[in-house]
C-alpha positions as CSV (number, residue, x, y, z in Angstrom):
1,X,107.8,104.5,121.2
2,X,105.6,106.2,118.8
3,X,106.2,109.1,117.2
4,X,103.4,111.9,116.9
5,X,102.7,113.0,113.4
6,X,103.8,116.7,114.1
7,X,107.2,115.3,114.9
8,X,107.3,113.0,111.4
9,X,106.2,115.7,109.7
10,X,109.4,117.8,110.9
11,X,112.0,115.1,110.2
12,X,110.9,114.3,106.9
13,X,110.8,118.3,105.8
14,X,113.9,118.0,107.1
15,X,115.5,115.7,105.2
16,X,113.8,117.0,102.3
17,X,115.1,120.0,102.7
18,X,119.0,118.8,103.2
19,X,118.0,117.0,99.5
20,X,117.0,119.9,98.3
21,X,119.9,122.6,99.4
22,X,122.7,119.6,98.4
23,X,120.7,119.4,95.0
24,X,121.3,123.5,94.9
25,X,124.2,123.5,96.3
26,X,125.5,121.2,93.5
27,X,123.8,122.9,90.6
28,X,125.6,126.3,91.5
29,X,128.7,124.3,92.0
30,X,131.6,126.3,92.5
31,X,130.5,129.5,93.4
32,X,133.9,130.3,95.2
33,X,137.4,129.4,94.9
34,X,138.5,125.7,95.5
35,X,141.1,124.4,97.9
36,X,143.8,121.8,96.5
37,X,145.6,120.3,99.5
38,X,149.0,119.1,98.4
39,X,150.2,117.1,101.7
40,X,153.9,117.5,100.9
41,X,156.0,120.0,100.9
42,X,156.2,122.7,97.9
43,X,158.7,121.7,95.0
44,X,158.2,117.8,95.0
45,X,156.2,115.9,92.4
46,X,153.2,116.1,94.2
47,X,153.1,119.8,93.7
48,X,154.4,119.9,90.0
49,X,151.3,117.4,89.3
50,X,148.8,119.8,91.4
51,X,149.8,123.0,90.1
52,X,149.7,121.9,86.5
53,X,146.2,120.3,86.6
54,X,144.9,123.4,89.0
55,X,145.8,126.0,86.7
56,X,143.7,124.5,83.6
57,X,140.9,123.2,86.1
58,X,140.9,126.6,87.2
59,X,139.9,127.5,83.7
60,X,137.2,125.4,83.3
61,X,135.3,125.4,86.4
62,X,135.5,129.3,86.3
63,X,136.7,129.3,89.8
64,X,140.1,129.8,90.9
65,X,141.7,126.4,92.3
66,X,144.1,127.2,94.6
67,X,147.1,125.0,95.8
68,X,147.9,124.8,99.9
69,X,150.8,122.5,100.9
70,X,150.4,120.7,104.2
71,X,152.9,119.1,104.9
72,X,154.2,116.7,107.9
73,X,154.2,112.7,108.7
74,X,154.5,111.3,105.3
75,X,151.9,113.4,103.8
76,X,148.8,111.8,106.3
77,X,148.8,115.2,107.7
78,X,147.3,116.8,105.0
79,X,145.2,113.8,103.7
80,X,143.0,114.0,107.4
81,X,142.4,117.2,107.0
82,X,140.8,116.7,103.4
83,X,139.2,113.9,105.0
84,X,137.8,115.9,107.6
85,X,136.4,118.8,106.2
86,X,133.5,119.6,104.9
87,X,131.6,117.3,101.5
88,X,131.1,120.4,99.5
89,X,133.5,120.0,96.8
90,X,135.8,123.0,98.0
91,X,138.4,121.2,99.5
92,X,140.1,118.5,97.2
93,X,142.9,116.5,98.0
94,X,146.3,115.6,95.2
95,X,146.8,112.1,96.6
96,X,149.2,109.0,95.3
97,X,149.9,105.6,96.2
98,X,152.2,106.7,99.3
99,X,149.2,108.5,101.5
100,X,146.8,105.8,99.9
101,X,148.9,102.7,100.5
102,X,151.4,103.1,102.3
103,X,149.8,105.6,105.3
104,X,146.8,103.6,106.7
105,X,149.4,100.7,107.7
106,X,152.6,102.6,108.6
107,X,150.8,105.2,111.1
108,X,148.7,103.4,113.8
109,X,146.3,106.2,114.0
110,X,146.6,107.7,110.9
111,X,143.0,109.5,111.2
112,X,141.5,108.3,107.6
113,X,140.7,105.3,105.6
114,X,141.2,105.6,102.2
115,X,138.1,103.2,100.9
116,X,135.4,104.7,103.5
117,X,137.0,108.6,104.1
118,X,137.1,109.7,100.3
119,X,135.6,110.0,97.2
120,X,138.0,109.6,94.0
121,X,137.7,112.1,91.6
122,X,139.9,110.1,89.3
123,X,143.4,109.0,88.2
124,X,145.9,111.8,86.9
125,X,149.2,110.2,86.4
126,X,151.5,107.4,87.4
127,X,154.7,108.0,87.4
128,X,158.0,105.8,88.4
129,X,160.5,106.4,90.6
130,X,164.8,108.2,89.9
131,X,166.6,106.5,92.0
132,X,169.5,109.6,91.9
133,X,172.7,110.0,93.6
134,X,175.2,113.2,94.6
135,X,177.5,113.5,91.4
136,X,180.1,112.9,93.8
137,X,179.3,109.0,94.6
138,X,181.2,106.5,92.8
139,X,178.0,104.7,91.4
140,X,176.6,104.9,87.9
141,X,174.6,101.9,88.1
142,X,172.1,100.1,90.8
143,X,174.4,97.0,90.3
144,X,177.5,99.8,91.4
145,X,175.3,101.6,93.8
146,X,174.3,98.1,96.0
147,X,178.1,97.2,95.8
148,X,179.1,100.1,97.1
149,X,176.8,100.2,100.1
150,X,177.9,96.9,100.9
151,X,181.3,98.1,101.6
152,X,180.7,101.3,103.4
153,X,177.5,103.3,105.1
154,X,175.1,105.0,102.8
155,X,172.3,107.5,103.6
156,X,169.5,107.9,101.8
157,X,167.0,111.0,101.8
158,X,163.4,110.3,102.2
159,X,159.9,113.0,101.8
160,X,159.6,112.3,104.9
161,X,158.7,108.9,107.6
162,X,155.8,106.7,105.7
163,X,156.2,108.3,102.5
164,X,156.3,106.6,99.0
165,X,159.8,107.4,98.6
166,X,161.0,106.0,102.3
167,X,158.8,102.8,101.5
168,X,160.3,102.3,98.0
169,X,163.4,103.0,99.1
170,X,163.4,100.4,101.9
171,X,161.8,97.6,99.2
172,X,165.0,98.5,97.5
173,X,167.0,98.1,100.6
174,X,165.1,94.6,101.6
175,X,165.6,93.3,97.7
176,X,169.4,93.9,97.4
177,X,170.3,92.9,101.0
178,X,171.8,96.1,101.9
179,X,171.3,98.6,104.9
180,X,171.3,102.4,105.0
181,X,170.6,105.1,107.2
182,X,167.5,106.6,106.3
183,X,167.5,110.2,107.0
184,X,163.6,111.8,106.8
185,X,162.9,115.6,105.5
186,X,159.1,117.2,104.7
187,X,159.2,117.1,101.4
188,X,160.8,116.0,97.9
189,X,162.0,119.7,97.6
190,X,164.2,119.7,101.4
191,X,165.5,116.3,100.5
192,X,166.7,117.3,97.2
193,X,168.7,120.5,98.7
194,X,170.9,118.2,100.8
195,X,171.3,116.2,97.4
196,X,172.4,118.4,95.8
197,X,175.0,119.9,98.5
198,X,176.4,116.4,99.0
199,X,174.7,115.9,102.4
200,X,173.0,113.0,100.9
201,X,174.0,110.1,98.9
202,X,170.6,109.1,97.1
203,X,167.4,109.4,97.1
204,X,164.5,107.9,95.2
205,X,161.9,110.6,93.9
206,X,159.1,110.9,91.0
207,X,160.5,111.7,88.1
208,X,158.6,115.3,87.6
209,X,160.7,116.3,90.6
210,X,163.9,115.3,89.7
211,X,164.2,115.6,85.6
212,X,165.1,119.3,85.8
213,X,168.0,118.5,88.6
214,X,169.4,115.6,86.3
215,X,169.5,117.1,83.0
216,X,171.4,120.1,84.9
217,X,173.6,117.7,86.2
218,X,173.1,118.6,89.5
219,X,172.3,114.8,90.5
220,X,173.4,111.9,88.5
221,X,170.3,108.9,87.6
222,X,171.5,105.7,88.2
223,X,168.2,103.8,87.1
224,X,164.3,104.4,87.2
225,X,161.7,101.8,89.3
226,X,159.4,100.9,86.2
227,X,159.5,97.7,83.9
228,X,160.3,99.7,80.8
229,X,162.9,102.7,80.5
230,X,161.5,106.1,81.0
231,X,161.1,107.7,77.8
232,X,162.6,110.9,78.6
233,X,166.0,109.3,80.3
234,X,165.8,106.3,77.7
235,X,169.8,105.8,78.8
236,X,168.9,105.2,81.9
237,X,168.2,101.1,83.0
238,X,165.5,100.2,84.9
239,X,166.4,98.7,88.1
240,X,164.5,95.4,87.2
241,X,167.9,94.8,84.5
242,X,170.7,97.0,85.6
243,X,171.2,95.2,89.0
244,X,168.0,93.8,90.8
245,X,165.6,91.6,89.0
246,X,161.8,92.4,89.9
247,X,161.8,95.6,91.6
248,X,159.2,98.1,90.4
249,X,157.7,100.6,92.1
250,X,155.1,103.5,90.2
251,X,152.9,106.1,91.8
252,X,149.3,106.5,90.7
253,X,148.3,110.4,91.3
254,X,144.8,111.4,91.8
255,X,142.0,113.9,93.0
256,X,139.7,113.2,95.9
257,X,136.8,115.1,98.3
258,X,135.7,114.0,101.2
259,X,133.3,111.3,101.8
260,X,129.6,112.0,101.1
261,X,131.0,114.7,98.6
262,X,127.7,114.9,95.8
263,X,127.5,113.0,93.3
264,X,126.4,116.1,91.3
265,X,129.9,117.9,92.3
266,X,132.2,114.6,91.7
267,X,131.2,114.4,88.0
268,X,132.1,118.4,87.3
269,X,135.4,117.4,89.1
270,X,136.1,114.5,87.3
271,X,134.9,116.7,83.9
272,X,137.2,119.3,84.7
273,X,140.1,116.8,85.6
274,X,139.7,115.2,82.8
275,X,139.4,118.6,80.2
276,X,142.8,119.1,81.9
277,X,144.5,115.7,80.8
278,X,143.4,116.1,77.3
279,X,145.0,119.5,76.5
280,X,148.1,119.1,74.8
281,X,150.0,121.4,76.6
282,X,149.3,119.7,80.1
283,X,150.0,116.1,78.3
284,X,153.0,117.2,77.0
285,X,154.5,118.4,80.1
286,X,153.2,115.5,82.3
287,X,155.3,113.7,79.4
288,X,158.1,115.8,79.0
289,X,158.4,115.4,83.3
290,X,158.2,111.6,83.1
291,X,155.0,110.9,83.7
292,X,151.8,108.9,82.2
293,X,149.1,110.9,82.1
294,X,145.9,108.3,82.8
295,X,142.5,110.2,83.3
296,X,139.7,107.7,84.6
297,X,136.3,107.4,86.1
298,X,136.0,107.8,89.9
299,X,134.9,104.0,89.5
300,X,138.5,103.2,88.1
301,X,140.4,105.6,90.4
302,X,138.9,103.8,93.3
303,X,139.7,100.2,92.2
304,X,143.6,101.5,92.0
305,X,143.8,102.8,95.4
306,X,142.4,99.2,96.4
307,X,145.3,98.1,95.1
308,X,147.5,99.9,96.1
309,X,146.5,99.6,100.1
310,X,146.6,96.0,99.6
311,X,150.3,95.9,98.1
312,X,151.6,98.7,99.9
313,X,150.6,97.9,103.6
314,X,151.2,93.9,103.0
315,X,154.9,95.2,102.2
316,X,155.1,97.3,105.1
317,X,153.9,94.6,107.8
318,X,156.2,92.5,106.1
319,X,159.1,95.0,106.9
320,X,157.6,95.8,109.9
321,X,158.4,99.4,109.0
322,X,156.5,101.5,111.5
323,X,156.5,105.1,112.4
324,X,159.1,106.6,114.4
């Protein structure tokens, strides 16, 4: 069918025109405050990492970046919505490995593919994994703790079904030929009340969340997930040499928009992001809480959460973990 020229003429103004108003729209980039969705709950290390990296991007962008927990299902909830709303750089996403990697594979319709729905800002952290227990328990050790739950039942709290910290935990589980009853909150922060009241025996968290309840001794460390100590609980064995060889499990935290976000908008993100990581004061508390604080390209950023979908949902088929 052809096309009259009146009718070309419209769709190419058109199109010019959407070129044009994105090309505006990025050069007065932000003009209003900027949504961070955090998909957890408030008080886990998802939050701690958001909060610290808003308040100095907040700074630099000249537009106040504003934190919103949405929470639910492993932290997917929260991760559609960012990937559903709109490409103008106002509504950002704090994602990690579990609502990268782990989501797409554990949720049959998790409502967002992490290659094709997003566009990575860049790499803020990674972090390992406490594995912490109520002071109560009888276990100082992984070696202890795995002997102990193979003489008598052993819950475990999790952020919630699908999350990093139910997925890690169940690795664990599936390496040290043990079993024990998972028991699912929304959130690092719900978990780690029941912890701390003895409701729950362990649970397995980012560091950032848990340092302050360990050197309170309000939960007792039993070993971190990484290949090398943790240089702010350098007592504490890794679980690789205190009790099961090979386990390792770290969390790469990051920024995203949506899809189609400009490219314009994703460089003053990544800018900003990356101003933030190279203050001292925000490097020494990602430090001081455990972390590793990276900065990267959006290139980079993307070739980690590759990797982690790949190793993260090949270990959940394998489990055959699925939602409940």
């Amino acid at each position: 069918m052809r096309h009259k020229p009146g009718h070309v003429f419209a769709a190419l103004l058109a199109a010019a025109l959407s070129v044009f108003c994105a090309a505006a729209s990025a050069q007065d980039y932000p003009n209003h405050p900027i949504t961070l969705v955090v998909p957890f709950a408030p008080g886990g290390g998802n939050d701690t990492m958001a909060r610290l990296v808003a308040q100095h991007m907040s700074q630099t962008l000249g537009q106040q970046v504003i934190v919103d927990n949405r929470a639910g299902a492993g932290g997917t909830i929260g991760t559609r919505f960012v990937a559903r709303a709109a490409p103008d750089g106002y509504t950002l996403l704090l994602g990690h490995s579990g609502v990268m990697g782990v989501g797409p594979s554990f949720y049959p319709n998790v409502g967002y593919d992490p290659r094709k729905d997003f566009e990575p800002l860049g790499l803020i952290a990674s972090l390992q994994y406490a594995m912490v227990v109520t002071p109560s328990l009888p276990a100082n050790t992984v070696a202890e703790f795995i002997a102990l739950t193979k003489k008598q039942q052993v819950n475990y709290a999790s952020a919630g079904v699908g999350s990093g910290s139910h997925i890690a935990t169940e690795h664990f589980a599936a390496m040290a030929g043990i079993q024990m009853t998972h028991v699912p909150y929304r959130g690092t922060g719900p978990a780690l009340n029941d912890l701390v009241g003895g409701h729950i025996a362990m649970h397995m968290g980012p560091i950032p969340a848990l340092i302050g309840l360990i050197r309170g001794g309000s939960v007792r460390a039993i070993g971190v997930t990484g290949m090398a100590r943790s240089p702010v609980m350098p007592d504490v064995a890794t679980a690789n040499e205190s009790g099961l060889p090979g386990y390792e499990t770290v969390l790469h935290y990051g920024l995203l928009a949506p899809a189609g976000t400009p490219k314009e908008i994703v460089e003053k993100l990544n800018k900003a992001m990356r101003a933030a990581l190279t203050d001292k004061n925000v490097r020494a508390r990602i430090i001081d809480d455990g972390g590793e604080p990276v900065g990267s390209t959006p290139v980079q950023h993307a070739a980690y959460i590759d990797s982690d979908e790949k190793k993260w949902g090949s270990l959940v088929r394998k489990l055959n973990l699925k939602a409940e």
